[in-house]
PAGUKOL-282172 format. One record per residue (C-alpha): residue number from 1; x, y, z. Coordinates in pm, 1 decimal. Each point is the difference from the previous one (the first is absolute). Layout:
BEGIN
PT    i         x         y         z
PT  NUM         X         Y         Z
...
This chain:
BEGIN
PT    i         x         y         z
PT    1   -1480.1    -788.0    2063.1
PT    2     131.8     244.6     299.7
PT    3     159.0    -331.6     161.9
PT    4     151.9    -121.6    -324.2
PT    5     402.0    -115.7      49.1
PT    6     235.9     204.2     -90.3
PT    7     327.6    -126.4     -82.4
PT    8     329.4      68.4    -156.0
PT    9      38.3     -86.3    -311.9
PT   10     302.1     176.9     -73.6
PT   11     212.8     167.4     313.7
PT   12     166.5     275.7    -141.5
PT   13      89.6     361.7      45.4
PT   14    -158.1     163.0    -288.1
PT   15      63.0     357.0      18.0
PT   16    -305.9      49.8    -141.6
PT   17    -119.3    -319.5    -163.8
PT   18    -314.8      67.8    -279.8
PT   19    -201.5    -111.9    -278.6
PT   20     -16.7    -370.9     111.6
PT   21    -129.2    -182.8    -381.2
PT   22     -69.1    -406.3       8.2
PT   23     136.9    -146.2    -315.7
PT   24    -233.6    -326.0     -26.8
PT   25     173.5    -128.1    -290.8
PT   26     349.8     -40.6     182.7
PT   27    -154.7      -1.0     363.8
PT   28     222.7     334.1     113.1
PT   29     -66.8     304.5     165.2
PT   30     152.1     271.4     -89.5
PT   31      10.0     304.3     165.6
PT   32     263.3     339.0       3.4
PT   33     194.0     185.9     276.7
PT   34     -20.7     389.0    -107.7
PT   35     209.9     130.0     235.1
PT   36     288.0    -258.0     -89.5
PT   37     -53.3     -14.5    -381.7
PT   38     -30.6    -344.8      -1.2
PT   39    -283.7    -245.6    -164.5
PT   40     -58.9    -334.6     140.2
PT   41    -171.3    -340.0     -91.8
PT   42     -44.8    -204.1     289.5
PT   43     -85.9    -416.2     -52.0
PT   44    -172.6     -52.2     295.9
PT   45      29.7    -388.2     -16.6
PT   46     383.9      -4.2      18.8
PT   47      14.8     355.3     244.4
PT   48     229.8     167.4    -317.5
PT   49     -11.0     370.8     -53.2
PT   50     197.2      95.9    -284.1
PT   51      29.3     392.8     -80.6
PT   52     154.8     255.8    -285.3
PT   53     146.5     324.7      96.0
PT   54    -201.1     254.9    -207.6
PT   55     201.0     348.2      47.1
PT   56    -323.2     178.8      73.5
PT   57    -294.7     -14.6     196.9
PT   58    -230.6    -308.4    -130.7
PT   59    -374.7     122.8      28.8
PT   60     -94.3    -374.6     -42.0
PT   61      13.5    -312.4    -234.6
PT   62    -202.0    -206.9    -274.3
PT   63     108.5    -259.3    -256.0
PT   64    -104.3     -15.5    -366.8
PT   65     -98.2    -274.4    -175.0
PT   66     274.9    -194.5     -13.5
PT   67      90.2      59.9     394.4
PT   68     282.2     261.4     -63.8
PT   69     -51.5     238.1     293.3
PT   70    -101.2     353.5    -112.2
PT   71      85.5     294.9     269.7
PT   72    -154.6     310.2      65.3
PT   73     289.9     186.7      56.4
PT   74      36.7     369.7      68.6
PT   75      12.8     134.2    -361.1
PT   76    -234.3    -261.2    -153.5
PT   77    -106.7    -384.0     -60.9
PT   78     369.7    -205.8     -68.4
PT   79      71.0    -341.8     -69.5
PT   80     243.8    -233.2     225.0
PT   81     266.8    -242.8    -118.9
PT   82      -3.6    -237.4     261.6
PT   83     318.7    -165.5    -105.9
PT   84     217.4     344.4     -36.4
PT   85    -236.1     269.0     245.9
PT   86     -50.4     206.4    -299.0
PT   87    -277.0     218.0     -20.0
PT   88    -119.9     187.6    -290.9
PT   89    -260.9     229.2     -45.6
PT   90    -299.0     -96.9    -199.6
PT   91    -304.8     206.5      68.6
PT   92     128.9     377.9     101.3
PT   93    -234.2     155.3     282.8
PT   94     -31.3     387.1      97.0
PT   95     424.1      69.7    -209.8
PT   96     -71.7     354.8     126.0
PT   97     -75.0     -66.8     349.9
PT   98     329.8     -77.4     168.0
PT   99     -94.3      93.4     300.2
PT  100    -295.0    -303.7     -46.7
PT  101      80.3    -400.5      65.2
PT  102    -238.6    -258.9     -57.3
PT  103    -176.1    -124.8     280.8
PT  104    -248.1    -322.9     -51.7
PT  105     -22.8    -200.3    -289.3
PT  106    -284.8    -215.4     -84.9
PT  107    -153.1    -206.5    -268.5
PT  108    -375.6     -30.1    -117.6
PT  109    -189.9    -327.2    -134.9
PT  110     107.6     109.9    -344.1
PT  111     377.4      -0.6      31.8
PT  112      40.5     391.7      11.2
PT  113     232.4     153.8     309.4
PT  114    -109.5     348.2     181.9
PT  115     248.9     163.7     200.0
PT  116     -42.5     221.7     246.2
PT  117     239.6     295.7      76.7
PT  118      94.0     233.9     267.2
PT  119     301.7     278.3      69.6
PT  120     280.8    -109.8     162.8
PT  121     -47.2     284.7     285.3
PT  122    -371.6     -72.2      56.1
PT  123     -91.6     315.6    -179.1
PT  124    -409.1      51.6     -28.4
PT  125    -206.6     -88.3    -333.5
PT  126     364.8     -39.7    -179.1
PT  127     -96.6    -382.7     -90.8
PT  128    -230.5    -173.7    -221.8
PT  129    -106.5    -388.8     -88.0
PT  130      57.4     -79.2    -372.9
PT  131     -95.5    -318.3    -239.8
PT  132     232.9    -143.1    -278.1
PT  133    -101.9    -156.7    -307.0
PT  134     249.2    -116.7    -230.2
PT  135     294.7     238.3      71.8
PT  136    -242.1     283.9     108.6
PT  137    -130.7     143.1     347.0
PT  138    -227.2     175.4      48.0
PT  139    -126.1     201.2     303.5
PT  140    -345.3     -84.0     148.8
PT  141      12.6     189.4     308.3
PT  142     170.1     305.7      63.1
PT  143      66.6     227.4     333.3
PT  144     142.6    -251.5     265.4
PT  145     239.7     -13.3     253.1
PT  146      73.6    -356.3      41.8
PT  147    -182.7    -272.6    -217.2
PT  148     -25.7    -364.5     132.8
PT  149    -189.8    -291.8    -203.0
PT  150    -199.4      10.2    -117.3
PT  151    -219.2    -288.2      42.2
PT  152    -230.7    -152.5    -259.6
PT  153    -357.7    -169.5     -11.5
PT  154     -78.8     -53.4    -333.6
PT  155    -327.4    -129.5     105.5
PT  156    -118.1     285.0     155.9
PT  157     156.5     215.8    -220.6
PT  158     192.5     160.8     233.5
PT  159     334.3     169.0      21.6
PT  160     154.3      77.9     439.2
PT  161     273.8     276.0      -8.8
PT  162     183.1      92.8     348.6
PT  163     119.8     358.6       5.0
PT  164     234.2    -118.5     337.6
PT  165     127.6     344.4      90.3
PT  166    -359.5      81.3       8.0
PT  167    -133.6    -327.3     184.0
PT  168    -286.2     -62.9    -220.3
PT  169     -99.2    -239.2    -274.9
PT  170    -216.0     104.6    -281.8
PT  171    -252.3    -233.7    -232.4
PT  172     -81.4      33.7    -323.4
PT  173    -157.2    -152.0    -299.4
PT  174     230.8    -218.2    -208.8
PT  175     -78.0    -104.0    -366.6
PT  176     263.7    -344.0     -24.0
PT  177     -48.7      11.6    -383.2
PT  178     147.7     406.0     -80.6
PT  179     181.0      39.6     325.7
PT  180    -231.5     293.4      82.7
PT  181     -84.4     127.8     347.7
PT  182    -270.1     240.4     102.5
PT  183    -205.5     116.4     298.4
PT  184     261.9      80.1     269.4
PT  185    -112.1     -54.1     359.9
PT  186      86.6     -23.5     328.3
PT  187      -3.7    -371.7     147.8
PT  188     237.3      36.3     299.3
PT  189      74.5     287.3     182.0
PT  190     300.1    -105.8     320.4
PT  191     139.8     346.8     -36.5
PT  192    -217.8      53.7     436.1
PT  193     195.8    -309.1      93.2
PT  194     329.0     120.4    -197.9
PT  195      59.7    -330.1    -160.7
PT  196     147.7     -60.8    -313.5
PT  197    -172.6    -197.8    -277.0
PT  198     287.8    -192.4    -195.4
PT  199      19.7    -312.2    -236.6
PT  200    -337.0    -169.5     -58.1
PT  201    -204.4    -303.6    -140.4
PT  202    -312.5    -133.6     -84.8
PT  203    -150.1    -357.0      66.2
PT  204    -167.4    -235.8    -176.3
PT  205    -319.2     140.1     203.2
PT  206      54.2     362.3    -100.4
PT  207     135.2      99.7     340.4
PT  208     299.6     231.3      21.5
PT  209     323.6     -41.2     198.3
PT  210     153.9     316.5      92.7
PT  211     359.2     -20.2     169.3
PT  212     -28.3     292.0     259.8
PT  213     294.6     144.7      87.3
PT  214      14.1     150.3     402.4
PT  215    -306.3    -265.9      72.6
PT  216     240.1    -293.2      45.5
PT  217    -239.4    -204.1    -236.5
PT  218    -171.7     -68.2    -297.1
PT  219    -351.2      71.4     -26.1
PT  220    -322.1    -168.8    -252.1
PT  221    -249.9     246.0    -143.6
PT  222    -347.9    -120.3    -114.2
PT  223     -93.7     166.8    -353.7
PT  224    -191.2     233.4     173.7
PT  225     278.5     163.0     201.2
PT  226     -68.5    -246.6     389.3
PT  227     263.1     -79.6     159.2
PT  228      18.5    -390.2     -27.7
PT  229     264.9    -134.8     195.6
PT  230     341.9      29.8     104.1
PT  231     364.1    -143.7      -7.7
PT  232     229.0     134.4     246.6
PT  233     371.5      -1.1      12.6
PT  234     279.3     -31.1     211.8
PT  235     101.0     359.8    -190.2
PT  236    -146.0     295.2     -20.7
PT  237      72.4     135.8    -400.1
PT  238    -109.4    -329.3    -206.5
PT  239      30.2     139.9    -383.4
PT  240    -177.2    -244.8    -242.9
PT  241    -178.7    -338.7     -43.0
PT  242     -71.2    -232.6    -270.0
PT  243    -128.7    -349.7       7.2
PT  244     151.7    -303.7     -82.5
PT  245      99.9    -356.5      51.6
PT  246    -154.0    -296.3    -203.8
PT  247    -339.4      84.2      95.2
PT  248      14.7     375.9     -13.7
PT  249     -38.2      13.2     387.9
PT  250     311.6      79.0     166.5
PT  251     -35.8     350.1      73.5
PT  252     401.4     186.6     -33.7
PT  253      55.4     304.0     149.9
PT  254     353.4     239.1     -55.7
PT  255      90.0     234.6     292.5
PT  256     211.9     340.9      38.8
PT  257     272.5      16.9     245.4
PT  258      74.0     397.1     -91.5
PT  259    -318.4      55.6     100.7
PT  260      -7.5    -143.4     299.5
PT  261     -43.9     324.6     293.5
PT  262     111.0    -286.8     268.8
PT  263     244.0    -225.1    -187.6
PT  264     168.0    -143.2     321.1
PT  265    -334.4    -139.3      54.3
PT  266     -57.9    -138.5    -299.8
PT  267     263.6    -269.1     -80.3
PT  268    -192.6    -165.8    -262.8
PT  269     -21.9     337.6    -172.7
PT  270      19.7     -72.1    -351.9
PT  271     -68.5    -329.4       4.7
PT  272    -253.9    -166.9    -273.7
PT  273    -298.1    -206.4     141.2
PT  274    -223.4    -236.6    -102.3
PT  275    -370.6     -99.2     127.6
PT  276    -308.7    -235.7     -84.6
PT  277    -307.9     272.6      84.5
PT  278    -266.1    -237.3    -225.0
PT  279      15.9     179.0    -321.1
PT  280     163.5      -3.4    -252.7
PT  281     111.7     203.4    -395.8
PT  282      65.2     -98.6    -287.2
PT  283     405.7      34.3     -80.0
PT  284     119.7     300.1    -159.7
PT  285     -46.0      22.7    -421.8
PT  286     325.4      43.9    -155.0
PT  287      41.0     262.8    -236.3
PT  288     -85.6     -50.8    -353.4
PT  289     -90.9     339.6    -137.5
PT  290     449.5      61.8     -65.6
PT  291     147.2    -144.9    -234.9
PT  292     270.9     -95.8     192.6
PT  293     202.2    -316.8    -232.2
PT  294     -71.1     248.9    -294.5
PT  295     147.9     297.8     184.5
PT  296     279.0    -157.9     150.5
PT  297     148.4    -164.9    -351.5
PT  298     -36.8     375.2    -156.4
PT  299     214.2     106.2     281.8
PT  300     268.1    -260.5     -27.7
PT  301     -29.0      79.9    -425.1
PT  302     343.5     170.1     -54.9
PT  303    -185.0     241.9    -222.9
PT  304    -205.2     113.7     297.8
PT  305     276.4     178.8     156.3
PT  306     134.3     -39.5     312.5
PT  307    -208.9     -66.2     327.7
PT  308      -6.2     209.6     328.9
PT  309      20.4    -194.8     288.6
PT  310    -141.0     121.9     317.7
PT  311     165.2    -268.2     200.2
């Protein structure tokens, strides 16, 4: 898989592109520029990106169950209006931690999001990854500077957190049924080779894809922590990966052009690629465990009171 293509799939100059999420229902990627405040949905079979302006730093994207995109903005989970840009807040995440964003936003087999924070200014042990039920989240891990994934293998029972400021990725023991994690370890330690552990996956065969910012690639874990292959990159800060495509095979990738130490040579800094490295994931669940159609007509009920928008 170290000789596997890489192409363009989209050539653009994300200022730091994230949380890429294939939509198999609709065929779309979508993905989010935090630096801009934008969040995209890209068709790959026509070459259309279409994006929102989000006023605020967008820590990533899901959709719920009826494909309305859901956004883990800085102050907590929000819906879109794709037809007027509206965002409004649905799920409120660390209110007393302004000096917080969200950063990450994924969803498990059962339909519930986690969301990963971190401060603004970098600040140590200031950040935390939380699960939501209904119209609830909850904090699962506590103490960390900046949380990326995580990653899920529900047939392992397994949970992969990246602490990036730290440059590791810890494992621990995921019950899919309660949402309950246990038995914290160390399963990557890059912090010798000062690379950053970003956005990650998991394949169909249990292996994990780590986007590794500074390494100019994208590397494959076996379970047991070996190294298992690589993709490298025309850039050197790749950000996340997700699979997708009608097969589950196509391998995206987002990339940072802030990041980039060298960014005169890098012009396809920020850039989203695709590859076929002979695996392949399942698509990304939507989320199931909001309410969303329920929440949304309360909202728009008169009687409700009037709405914030965080647009």
């Amino acid at each position: 898989m170290s000789d596997a293509a890489v192409e363009v799939a989209l050539h653009v100059r994300a200022e730091h592109g994230e949380g890429p999420l294939w939509d198999a229902a609709t065929a779309r990627l979508w993905w989010v520029d935090i630096a801009a405040e934008r969040v995209h949905c890209f068709d790959p079979q026509s070459g259309e990106d279409s994006s929102w302006r989000t006023g605020g730093q967008p820590g990533g994207v899901v959709l719920g169950a009826s494909g309305d995109p859901l956004v883990a903005m800085p102050d907590g989970l929000a819906t879109l209006d794709r037809a007027t840009g509206e965002l409004r807040m649905c799920v409120p995440i660390e209110p007393d931690r302004t000096e917080n964003r969200a950063n990450d936003v994924k969803v498990d087999a059962r339909g519930r999001p986690w969301v990963g924070t971190m401060a603004f200014d970098k600040r140590a042990e200031n950040a935390a990854l939380y699960r939501v039920d209904g119209d609830r989240a909850t904090c699962v891990v506590s103490g960390l500077t900046i949380s990326n994934g995580p990653a899920f293998d529900e047939s392992r029972g397994r949970l992969y957190l990246a602490d990036t400021a730290l440059c590791v990725v810890d494992l621990f023991d995921f019950d899919d049924v309660t949402g309950a994690v246990a038995n914290r370890r160390r399963f990557l330690d890059l912090s010798d080779a000062e690379l950053w552990p970003d956005g990650m996956t998991v394949d169909r065969d249990g292996m994990l894809w780590v986007a590794l910012g500074r390494a100019g690639a994208v590397h494959r874990y076996r379970p047991d922590g070996a190294l298992d292959g690589v993709v490298a990159l025309p850039t050197s800060n790749p950000t996340s990966v997700a699979f997708g495509g009608g097969d589950g095979g196509d391998l995206y990738i987002t990339t940072s052009w802030v990041d980039c130490e060298r960014r005169d040579e890098e012009p396809l800094a920020g850039a989203i690629f695709r590859c076929r490295p002979g695996a392949s994931a399942r698509p990304s669940p939507r989320c199931t465990s909001l309410a969303l159609d329920r929440r949304k007509a309360a909202l728009d009920d008169p009687a409700h009171g009037p709405v914030r928008s965080i647009r």
